[in-house]
ChimeraX commands (.cxc) that place a marker at each C-alpha (Angstrom):
marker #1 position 26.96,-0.22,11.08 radius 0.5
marker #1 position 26.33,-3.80,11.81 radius 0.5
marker #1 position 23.14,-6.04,10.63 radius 0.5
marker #1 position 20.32,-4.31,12.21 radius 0.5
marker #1 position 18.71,-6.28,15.48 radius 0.5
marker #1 position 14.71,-5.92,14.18 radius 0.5
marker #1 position 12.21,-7.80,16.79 radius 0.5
marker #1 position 10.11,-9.87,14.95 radius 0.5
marker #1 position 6.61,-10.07,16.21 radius 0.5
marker #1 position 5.40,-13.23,14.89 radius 0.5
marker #1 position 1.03,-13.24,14.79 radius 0.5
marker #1 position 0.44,-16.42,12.59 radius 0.5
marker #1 position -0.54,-18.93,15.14 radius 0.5
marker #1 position 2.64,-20.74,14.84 radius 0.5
marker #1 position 2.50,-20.94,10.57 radius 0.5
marker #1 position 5.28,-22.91,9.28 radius 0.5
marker #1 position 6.24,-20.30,6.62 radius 0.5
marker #1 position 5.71,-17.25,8.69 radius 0.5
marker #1 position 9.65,-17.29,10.15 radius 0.5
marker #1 position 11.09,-18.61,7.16 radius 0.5
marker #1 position 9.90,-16.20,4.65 radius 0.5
marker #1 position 10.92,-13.16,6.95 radius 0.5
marker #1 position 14.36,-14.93,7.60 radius 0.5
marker #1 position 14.77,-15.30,4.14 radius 0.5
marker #1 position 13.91,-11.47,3.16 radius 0.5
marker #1 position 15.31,-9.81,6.27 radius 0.5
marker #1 position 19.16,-8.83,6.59 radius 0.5
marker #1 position 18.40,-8.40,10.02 radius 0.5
marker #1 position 19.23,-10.00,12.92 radius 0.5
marker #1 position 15.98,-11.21,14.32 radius 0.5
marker #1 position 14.74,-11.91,17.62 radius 0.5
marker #1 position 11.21,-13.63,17.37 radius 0.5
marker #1 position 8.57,-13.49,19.30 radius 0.5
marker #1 position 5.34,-15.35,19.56 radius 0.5
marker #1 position 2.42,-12.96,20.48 radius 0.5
marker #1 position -0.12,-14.70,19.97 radius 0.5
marker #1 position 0.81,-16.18,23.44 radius 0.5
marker #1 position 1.69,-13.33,25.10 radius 0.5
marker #1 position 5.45,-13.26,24.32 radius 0.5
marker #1 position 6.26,-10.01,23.73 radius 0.5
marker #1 position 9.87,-8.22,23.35 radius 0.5
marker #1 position 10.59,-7.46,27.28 radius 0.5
marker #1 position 12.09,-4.22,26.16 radius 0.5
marker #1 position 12.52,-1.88,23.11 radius 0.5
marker #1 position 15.90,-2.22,22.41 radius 0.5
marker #1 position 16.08,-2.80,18.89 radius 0.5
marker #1 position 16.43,-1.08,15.90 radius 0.5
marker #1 position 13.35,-1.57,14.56 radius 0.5
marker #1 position 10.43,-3.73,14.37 radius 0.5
marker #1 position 8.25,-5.94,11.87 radius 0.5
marker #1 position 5.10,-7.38,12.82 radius 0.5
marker #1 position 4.12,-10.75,10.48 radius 0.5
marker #1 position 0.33,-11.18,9.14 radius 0.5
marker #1 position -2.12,-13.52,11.43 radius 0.5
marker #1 position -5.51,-15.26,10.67 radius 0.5
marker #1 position -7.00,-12.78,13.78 radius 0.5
marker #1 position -8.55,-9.94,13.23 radius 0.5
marker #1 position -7.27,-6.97,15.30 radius 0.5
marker #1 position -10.52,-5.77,16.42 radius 0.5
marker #1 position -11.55,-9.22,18.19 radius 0.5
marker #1 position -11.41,-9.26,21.77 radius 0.5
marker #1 position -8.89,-11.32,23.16 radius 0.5
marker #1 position -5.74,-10.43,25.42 radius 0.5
marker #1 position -2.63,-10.76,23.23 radius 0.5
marker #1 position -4.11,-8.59,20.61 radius 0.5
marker #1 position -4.79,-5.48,23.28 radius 0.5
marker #1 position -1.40,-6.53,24.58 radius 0.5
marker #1 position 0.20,-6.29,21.07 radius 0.5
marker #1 position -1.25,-3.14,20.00 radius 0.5
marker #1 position -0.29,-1.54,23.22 radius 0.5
marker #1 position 3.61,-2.70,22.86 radius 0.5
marker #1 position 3.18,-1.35,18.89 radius 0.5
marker #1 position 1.98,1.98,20.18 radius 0.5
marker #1 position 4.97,2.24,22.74 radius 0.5
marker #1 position 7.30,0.99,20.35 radius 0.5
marker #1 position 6.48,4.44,18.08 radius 0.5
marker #1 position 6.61,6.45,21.01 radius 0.5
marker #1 position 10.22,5.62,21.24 radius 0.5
marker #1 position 10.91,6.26,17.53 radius 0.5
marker #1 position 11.34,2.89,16.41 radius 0.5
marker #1 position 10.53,2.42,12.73 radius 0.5
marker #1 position 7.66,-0.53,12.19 radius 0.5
marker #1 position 7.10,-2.14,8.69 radius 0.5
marker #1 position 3.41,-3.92,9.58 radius 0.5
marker #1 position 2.84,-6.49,7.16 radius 0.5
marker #1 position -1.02,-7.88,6.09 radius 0.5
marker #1 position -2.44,-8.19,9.77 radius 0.5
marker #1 position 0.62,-6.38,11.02 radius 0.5
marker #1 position -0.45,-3.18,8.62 radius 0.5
marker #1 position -3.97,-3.32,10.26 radius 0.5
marker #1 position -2.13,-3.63,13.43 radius 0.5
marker #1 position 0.16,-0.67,13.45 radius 0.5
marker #1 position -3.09,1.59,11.93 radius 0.5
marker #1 position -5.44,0.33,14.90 radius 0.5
marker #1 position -2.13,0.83,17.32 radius 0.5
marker #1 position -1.75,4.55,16.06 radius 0.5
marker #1 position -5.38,4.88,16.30 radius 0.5
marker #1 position -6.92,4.21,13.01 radius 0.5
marker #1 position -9.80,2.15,12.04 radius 0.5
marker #1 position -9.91,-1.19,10.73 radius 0.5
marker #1 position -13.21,-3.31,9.58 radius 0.5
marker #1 position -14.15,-6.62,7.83 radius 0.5
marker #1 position -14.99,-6.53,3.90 radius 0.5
marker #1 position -17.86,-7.60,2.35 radius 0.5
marker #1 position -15.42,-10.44,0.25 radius 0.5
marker #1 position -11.69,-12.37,0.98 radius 0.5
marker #1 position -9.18,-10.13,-1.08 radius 0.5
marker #1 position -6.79,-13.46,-2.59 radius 0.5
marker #1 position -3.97,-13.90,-5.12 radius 0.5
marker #1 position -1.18,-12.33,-6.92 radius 0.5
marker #1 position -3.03,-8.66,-8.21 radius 0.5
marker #1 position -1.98,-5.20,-9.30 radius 0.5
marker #1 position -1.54,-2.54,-6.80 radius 0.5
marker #1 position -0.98,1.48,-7.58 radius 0.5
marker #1 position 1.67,3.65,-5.97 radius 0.5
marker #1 position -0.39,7.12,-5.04 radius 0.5
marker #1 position 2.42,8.49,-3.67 radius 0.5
marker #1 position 6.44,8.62,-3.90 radius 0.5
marker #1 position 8.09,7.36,-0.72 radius 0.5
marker #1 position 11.19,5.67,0.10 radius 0.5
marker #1 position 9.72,2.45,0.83 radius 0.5
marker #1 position 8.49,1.87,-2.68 radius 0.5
marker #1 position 11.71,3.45,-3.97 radius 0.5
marker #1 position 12.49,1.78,-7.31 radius 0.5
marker #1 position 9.14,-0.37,-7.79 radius 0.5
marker #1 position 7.32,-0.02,-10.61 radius 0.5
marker #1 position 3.31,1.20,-10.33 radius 0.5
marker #1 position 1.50,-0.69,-10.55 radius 0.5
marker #1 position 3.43,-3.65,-8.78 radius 0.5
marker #1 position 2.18,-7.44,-8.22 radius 0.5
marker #1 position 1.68,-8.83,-4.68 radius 0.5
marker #1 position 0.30,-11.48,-3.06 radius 0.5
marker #1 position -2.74,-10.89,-1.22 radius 0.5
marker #1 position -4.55,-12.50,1.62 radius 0.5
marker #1 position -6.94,-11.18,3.80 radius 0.5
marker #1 position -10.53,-10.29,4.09 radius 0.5
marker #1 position -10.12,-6.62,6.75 radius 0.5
marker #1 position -8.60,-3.53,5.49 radius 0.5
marker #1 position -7.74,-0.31,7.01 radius 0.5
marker #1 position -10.46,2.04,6.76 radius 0.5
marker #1 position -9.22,4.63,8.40 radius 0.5
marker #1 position -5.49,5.96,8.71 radius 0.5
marker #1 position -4.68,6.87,11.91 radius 0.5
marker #1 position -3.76,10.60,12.45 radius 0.5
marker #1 position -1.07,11.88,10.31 radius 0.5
marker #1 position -1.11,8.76,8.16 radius 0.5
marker #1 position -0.66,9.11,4.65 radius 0.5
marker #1 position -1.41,6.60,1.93 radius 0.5
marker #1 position 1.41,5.37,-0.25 radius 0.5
marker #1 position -0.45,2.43,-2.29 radius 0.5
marker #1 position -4.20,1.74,-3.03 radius 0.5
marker #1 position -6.19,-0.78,-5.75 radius 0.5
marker #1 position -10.02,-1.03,-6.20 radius 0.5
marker #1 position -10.16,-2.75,-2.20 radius 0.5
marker #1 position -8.76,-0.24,-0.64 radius 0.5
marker #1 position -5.73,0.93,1.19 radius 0.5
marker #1 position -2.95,-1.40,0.71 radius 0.5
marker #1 position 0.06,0.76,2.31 radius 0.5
marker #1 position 0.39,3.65,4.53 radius 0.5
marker #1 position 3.35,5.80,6.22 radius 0.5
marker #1 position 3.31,7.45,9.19 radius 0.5
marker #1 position 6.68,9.15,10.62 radius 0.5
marker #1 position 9.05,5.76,10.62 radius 0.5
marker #1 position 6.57,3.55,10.52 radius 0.5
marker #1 position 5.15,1.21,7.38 radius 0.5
marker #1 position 2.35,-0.80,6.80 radius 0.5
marker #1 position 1.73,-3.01,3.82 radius 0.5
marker #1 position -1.91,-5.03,3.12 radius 0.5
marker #1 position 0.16,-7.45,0.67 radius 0.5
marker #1 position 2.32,-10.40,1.53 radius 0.5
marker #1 position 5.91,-9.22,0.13 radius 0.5
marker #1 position 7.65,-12.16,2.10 radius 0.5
marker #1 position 5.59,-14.80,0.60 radius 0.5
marker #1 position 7.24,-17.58,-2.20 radius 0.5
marker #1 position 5.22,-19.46,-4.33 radius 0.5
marker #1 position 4.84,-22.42,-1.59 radius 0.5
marker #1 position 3.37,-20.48,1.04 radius 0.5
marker #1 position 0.89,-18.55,-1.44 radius 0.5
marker #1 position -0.29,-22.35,-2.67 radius 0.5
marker #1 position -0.47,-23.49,1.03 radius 0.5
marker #1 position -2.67,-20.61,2.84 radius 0.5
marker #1 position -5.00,-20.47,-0.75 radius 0.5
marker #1 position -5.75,-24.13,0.30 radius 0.5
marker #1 position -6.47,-23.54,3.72 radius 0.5
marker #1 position -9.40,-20.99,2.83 radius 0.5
marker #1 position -12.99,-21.98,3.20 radius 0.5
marker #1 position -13.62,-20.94,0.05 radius 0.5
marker #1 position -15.46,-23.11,-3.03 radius 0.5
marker #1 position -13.07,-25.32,-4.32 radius 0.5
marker #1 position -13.41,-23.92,-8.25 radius 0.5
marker #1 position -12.44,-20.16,-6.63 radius 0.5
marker #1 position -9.21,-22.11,-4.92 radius 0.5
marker #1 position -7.94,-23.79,-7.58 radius 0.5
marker #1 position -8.49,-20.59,-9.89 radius 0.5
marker #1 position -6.09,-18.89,-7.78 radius 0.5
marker #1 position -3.79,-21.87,-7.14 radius 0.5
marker #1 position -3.93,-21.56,-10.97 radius 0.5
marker #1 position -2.55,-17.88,-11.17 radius 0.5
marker #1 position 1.10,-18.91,-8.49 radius 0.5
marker #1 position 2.89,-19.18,-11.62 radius 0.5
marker #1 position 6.14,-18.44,-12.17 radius 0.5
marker #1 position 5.80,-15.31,-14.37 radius 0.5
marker #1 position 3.23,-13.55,-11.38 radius 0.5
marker #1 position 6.10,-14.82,-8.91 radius 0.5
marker #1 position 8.83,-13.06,-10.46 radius 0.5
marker #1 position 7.06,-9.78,-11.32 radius 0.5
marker #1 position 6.21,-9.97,-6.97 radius 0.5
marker #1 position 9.87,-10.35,-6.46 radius 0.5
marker #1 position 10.28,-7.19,-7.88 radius 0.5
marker #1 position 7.93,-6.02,-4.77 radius 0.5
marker #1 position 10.14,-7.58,-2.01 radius 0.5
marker #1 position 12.91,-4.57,-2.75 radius 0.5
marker #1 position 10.87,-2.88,-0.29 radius 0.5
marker #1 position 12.55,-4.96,2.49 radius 0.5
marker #1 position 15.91,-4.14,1.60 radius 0.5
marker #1 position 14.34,-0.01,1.69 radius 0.5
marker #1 position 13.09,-0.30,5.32 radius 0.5
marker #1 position 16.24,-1.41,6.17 radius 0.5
marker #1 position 18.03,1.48,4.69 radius 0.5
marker #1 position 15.82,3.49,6.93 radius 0.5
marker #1 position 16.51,1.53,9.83 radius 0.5
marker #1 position 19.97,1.77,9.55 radius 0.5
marker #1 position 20.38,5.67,9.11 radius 0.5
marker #1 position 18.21,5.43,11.95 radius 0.5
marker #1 position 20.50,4.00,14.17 radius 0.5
marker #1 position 23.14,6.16,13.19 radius 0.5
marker #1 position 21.09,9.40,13.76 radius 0.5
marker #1 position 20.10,7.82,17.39 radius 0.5
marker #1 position 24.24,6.59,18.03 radius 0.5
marker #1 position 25.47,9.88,17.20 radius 0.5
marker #1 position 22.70,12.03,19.56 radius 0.5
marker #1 position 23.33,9.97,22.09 radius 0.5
marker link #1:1,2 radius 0.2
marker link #1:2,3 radius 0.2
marker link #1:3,4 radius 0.2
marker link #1:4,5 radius 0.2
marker link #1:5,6 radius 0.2
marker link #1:6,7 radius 0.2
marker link #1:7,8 radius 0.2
marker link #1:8,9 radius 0.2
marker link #1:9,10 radius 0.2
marker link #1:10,11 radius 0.2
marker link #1:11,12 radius 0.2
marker link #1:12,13 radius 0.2
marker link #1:13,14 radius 0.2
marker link #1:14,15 radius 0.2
marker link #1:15,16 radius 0.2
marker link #1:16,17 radius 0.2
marker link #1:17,18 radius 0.2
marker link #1:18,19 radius 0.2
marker link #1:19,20 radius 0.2
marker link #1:20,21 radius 0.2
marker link #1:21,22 radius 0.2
marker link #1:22,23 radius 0.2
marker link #1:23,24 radius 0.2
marker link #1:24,25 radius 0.2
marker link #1:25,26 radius 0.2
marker link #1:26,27 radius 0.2
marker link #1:27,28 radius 0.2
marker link #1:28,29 radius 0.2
marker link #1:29,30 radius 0.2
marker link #1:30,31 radius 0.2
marker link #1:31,32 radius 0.2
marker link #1:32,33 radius 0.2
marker link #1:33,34 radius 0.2
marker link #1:34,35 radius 0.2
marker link #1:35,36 radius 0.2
marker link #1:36,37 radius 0.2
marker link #1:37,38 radius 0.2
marker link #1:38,39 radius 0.2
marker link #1:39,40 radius 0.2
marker link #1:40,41 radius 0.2
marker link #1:41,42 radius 0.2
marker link #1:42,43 radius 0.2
marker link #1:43,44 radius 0.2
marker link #1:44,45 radius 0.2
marker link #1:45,46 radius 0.2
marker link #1:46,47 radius 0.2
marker link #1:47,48 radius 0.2
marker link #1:48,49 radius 0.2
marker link #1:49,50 radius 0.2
marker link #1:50,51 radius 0.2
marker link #1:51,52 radius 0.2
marker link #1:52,53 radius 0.2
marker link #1:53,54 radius 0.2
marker link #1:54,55 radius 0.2
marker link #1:55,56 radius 0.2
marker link #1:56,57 radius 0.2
marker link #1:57,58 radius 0.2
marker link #1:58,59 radius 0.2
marker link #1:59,60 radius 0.2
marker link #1:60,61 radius 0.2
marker link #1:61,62 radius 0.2
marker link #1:62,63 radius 0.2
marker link #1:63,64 radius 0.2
marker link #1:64,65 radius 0.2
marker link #1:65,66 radius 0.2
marker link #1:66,67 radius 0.2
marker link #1:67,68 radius 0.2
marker link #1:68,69 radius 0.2
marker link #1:69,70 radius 0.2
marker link #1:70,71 radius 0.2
marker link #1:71,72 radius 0.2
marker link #1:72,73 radius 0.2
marker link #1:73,74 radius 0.2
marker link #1:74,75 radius 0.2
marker link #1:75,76 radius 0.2
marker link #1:76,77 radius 0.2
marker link #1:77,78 radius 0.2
marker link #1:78,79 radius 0.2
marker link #1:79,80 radius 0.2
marker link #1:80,81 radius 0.2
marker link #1:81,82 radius 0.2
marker link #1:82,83 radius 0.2
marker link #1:83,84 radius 0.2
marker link #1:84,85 radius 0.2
marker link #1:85,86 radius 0.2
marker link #1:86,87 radius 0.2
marker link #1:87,88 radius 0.2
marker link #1:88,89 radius 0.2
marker link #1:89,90 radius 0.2
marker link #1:90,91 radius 0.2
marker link #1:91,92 radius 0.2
marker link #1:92,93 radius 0.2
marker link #1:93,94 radius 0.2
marker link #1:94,95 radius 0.2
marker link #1:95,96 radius 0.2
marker link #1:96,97 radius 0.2
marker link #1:97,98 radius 0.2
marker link #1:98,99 radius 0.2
marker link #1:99,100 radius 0.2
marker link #1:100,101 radius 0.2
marker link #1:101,102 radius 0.2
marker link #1:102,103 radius 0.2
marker link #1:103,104 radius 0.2
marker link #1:104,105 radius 0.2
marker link #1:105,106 radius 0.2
marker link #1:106,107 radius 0.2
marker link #1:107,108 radius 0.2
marker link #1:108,109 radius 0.2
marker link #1:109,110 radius 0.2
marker link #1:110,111 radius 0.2
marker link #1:111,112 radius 0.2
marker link #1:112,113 radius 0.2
marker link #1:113,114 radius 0.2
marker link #1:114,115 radius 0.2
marker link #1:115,116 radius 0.2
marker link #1:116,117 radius 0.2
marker link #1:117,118 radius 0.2
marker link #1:118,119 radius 0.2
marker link #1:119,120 radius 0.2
marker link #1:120,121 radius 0.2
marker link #1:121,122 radius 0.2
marker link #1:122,123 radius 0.2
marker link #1:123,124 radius 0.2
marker link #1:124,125 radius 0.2
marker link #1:125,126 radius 0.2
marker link #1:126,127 radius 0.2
marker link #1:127,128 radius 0.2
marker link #1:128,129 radius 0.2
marker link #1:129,130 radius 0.2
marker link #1:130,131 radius 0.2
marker link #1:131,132 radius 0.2
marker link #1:132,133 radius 0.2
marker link #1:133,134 radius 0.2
marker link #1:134,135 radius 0.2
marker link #1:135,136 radius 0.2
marker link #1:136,137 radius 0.2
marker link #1:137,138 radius 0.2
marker link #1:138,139 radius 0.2
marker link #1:139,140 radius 0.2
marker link #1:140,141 radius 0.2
marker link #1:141,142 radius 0.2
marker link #1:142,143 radius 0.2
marker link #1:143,144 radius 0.2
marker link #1:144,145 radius 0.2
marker link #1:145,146 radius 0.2
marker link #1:146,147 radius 0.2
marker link #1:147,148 radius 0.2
marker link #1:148,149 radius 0.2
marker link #1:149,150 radius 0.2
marker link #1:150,151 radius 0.2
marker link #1:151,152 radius 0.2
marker link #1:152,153 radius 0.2
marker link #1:153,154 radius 0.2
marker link #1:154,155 radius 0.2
marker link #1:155,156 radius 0.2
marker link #1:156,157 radius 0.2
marker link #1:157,158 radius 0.2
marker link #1:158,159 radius 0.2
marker link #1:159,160 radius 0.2
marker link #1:160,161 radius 0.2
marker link #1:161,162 radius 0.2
marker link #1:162,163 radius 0.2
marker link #1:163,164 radius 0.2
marker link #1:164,165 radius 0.2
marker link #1:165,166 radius 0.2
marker link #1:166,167 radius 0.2
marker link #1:167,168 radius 0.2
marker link #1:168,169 radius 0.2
marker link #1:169,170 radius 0.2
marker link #1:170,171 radius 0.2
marker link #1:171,172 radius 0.2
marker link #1:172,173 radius 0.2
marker link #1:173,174 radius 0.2
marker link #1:174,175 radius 0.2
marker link #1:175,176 radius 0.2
marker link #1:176,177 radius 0.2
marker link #1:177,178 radius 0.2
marker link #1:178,179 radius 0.2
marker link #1:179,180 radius 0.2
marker link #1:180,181 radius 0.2
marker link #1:181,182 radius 0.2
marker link #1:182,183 radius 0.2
marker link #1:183,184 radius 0.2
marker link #1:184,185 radius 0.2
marker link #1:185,186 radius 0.2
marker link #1:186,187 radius 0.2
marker link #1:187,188 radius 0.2
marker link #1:188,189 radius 0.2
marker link #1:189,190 radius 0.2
marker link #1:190,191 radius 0.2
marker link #1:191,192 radius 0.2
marker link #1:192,193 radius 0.2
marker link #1:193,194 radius 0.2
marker link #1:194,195 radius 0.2
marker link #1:195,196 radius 0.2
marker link #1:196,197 radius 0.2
marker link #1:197,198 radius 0.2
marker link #1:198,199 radius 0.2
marker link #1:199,200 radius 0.2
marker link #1:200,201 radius 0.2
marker link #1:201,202 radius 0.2
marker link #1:202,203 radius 0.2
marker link #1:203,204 radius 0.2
marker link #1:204,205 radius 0.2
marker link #1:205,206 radius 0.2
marker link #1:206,207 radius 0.2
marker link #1:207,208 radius 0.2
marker link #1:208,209 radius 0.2
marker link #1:209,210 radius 0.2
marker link #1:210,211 radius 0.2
marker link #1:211,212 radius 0.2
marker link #1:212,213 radius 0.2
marker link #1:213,214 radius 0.2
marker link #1:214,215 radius 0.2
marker link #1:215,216 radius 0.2
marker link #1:216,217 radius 0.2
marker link #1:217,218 radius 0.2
marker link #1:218,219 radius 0.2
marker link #1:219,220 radius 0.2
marker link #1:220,221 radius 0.2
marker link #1:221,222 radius 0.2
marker link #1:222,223 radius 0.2
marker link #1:223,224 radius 0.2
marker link #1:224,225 radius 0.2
marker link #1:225,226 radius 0.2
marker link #1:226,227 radius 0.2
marker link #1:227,228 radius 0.2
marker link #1:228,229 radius 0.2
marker link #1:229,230 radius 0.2
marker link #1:230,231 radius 0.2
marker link #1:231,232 radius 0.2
view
């Protein structure tokens, strides 16, 4: 078939790195959106969809967040496969009706996560993998018929349910855009440069090894789109 046409539902407030990483990792055709101001896909004809992280939190009460979850949840309803990424993951759980709270602490840096169980999204990553991590929610609760793929000693850190994906960890991110959002934390300077400290090249590589899961959804999305082309 031909590149895939994913809509890209862009949540970072407009972060310089937030497009370029995903155009970078995606071989997708992408048509972004900005939903953080209201811009949302005016239809769901695509093959799939990714939703980007975002320095919101999904339970706070403003518009574009009730309108974003209710465009995830009707995006599912018409089988589209989702890959939810940091915020996006917390997204697509509180979308499909699962539970998502603040932690006690900011999860940050490159650290070890476990696979719990085989699925084709982590097909061919080792466990446990390295990932970037930013964020200080989690999923507490999968929504129904959610099943956990990856976990560490915070929590949940990816999920399936039917077609759709969410991952806690930053996949997309290089070593530039780790560096730049560890700086923007408002966090004591000696715990920012410790993990400013730890972007080296050897944790950098051994997180490449975690961005095959791009190239996985894809493969889904694709057969996808076949199975829908030849029922229709």
């Amino acid at each position: 078939m031909q590149r895939p046409r994913l809509a890209l539902l862009d949540a970072s407030h407009g972060a310089d790195h937030t497009r370029r990483n995903f155009r970078r990792e995606l071989d997708a055709d992408l048509a972004e959106f900005d939903v953080t101001v209201g811009d949302l896909p005016p239809n769901f004809d695509y093959d799939g969809v990714v939703v980007t992280g975002s320095r919101a939190s999904v339970y706070w009460d403003e518009s574009w967040i009730d309108d974003l979850l209710t465009w995830i949840e009707r995006a599912v309803d018409r089988g589209l496969p989702v890959l939810g990424v940091c915020y996006g993951h917390q997204a697509l759980a509180a979308a499909l009706g699962g539970r998502v709270e603040a932690m006690d602490d900011v999860e940050i840096g490159y650290r070890e996560i476990d696979v719990v169980d085989a699925d084709p999204l982590l097909a061919g990553i080792d466990s446990p993998f390295v990932a970037f991590e930013t964020h200080s929610d989690r999923v507490a609760d999968l929504p129904p018929g959610g099943t956990v793929l990856a976990e560490n000693d915070r929590g949940i850190q990816a999920f399936r349910r039917g077609d759709c994906w969410g991952v806690q960890f930053h996949p997309e991110y290089d070593r530039s855009s780790a560096e730049t959002v560890t700086r923007g934390k408002d966090l004591p300077e000696a715990r920012i440069e410790a993990v400013v400290d730890g972007i080296d090249a050897d944790a950098y590589a051994a997180a490449c090894r975690t961005k095959r899961l791009f190239d996985n959804f894809l493969e889904h999305v694709r057969s996808r789109a076949v199975e829908t082309a030849a029922d229709a």
